[in-house]
C-alpha positions in Angstrom: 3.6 -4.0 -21.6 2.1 -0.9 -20.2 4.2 -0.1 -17.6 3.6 3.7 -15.9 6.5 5.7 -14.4 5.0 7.8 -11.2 7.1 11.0 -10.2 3.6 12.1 -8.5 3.2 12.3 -5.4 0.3 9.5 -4.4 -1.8 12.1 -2.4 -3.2 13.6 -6.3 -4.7 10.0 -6.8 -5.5 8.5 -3.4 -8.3 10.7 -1.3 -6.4 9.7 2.1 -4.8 12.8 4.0 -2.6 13.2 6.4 -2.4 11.2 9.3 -3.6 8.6 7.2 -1.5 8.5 3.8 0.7 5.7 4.7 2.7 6.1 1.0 4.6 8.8 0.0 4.9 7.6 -3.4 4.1 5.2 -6.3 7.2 4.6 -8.5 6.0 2.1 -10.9 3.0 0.2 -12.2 1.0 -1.5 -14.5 -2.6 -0.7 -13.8 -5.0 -3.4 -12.3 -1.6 -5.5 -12.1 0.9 -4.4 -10.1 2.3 -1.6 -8.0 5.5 -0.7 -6.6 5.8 2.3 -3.7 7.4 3.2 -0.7 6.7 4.9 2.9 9.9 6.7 4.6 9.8 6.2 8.4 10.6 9.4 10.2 10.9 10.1 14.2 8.4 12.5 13.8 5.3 10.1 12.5 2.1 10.1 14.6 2.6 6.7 15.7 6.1 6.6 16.7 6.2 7.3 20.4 8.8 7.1 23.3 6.8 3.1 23.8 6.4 3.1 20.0 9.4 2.3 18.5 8.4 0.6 15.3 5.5 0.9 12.5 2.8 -0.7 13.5 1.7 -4.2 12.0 -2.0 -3.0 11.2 -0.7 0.5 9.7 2.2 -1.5 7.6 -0.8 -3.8 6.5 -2.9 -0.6 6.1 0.1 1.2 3.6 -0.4 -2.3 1.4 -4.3 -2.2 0.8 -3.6 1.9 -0.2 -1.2 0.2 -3.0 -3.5 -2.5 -3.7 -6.4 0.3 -4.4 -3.9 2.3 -6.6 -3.2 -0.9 -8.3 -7.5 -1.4 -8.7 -7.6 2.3 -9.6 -6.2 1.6 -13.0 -8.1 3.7 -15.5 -10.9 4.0 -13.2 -12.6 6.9 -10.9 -13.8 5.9 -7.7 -12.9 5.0 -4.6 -11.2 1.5 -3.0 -12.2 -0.2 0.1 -9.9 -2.7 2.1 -12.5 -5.4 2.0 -10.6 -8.8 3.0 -7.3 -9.2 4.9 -5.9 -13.0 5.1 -2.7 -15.0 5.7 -1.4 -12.0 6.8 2.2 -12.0 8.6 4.6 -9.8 10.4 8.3 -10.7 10.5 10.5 -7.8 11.0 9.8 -4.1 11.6 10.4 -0.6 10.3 11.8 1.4 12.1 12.5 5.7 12.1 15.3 6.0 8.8 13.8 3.2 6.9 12.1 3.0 3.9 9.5 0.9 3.7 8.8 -1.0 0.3 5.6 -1.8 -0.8 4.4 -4.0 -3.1 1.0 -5.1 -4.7 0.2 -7.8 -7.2 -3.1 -8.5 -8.1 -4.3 -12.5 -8.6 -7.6 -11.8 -9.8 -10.5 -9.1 -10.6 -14.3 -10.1 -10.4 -17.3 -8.2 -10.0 -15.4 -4.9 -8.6 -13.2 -6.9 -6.3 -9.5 -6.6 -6.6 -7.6 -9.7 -5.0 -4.2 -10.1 -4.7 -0.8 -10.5 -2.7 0.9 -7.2 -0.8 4.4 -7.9 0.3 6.3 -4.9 2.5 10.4 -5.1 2.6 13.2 -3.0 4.5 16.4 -2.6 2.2 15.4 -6.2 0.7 14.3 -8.2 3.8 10.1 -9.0 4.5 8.6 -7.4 6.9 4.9 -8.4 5.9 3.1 -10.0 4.0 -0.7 -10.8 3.2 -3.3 -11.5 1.4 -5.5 -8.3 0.4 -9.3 -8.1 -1.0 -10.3 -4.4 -2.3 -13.6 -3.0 -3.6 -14.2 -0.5 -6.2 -16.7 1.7 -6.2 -17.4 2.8 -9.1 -16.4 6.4 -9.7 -19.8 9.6 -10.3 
């Protein structure tokens, strides 16, 4: 069992920037398998407003496919593309002081396309859920 420890902080191996890094860090995984990460909500996100209380559902589902293409990463260059999104559910929120848990597991690779199953959680309780398709292209 190859399982990685990351102390890194995710912006060294995902080419999203601010605004759009939705995880601040990857603490475990086993590439092409699984990943484990987390987001910390703060007051002072872009999308948290005075009508904005919570994350919102697309940029929770969002924060999943950026685990799901470090899980596809693996030993690979290149970069990953949220290709497919289904069964995807919202049943709690996340709100300024939380910290959002993320969690990929892939199902199956084929032909550069990563599937698998992202769940998010809030001190143990789902939040989201769904079913996430990534493409890899392959690294120059």
């Amino acid at each position: 069992m190859r399982i990685k420890r990351m102390m890194t902080v995710t912006m060294a191996a995902l080419p999203h920037q601010y605004p759009f890094l939705l995880v601040d860090r990857v603490v475990e995984n086993d590439p092409g398998k699984w990943a484990k990460g987390y987001k910390l909500i703060s007051e002072n996100d872009w999308f948290i407003t005075d009508t904005q209380k919570d994350m919102p559902f697309s940029l929770i589902i969002e924060a999943l496919a950026q685990i799901a293409a470090f899980t596809a990463m693996g030993d690979h260059t290149g970069l990953g593309f949220l290709s497919s999104v289904k069964k995807a559910e919202s049943s709690g929120m996340a709100l300024p002081g939380d910290k959002l848990d993320l969690y990929f597991e892939a199902v199956r690779y084929k032909r550069g396309f990563l599937f698998g199953k992202g769940l998010a959680s809030v001190n143990g309780r789902k939040i989201a859920e769904a079913e996430l398709g990534i493409f890899m292209e392959s690294g120059k």
